[in-house]
N, C-alpha and C positions, 0 to 999 in steps of 0.2 A: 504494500500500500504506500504510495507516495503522499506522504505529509508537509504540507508548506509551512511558515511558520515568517508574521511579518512583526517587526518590532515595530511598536509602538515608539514615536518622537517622545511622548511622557518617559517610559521607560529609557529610549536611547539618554536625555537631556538625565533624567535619574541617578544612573551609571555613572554616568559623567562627574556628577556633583557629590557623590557619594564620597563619603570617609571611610567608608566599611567595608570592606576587601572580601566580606562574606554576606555585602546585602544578597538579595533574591536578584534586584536588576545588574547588579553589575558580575555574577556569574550569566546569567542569560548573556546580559553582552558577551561575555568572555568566552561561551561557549559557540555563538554564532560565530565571532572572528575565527576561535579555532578551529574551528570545520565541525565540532561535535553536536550536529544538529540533531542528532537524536534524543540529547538531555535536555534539550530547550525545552519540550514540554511539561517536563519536570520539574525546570526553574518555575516555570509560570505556574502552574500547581502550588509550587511551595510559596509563590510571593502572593498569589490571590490568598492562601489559607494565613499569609500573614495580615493580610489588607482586613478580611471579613473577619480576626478578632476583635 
């Protein structure tokens, strides 16, 4: 199954500004650059279960 995966400007601009070298966005970024788009949907998982506490 081919999965797309598009980042969001909140999220890219997120990453960016971030301090936290283990937020949810700036692994997502980190994993799109590195080619491992398979975990991308993983980040977003874990940074929505962070959002909706």
């Amino acid at each position: 199954m081919i999965c797309y995966v598009v980042v969001d400007t909140n999220v890219l601009v997120s990453a960016l500004l971030s301090k936290k070298d283990d937020a949810a966005t700036v692994q997502v970024l980190s994993k799109v650059i590195s080619g491992e788009r398979e975990d991308v949907v993983g980040s977003y998982k874990s940074l929505m279960e962070k959002v909706m506490r």
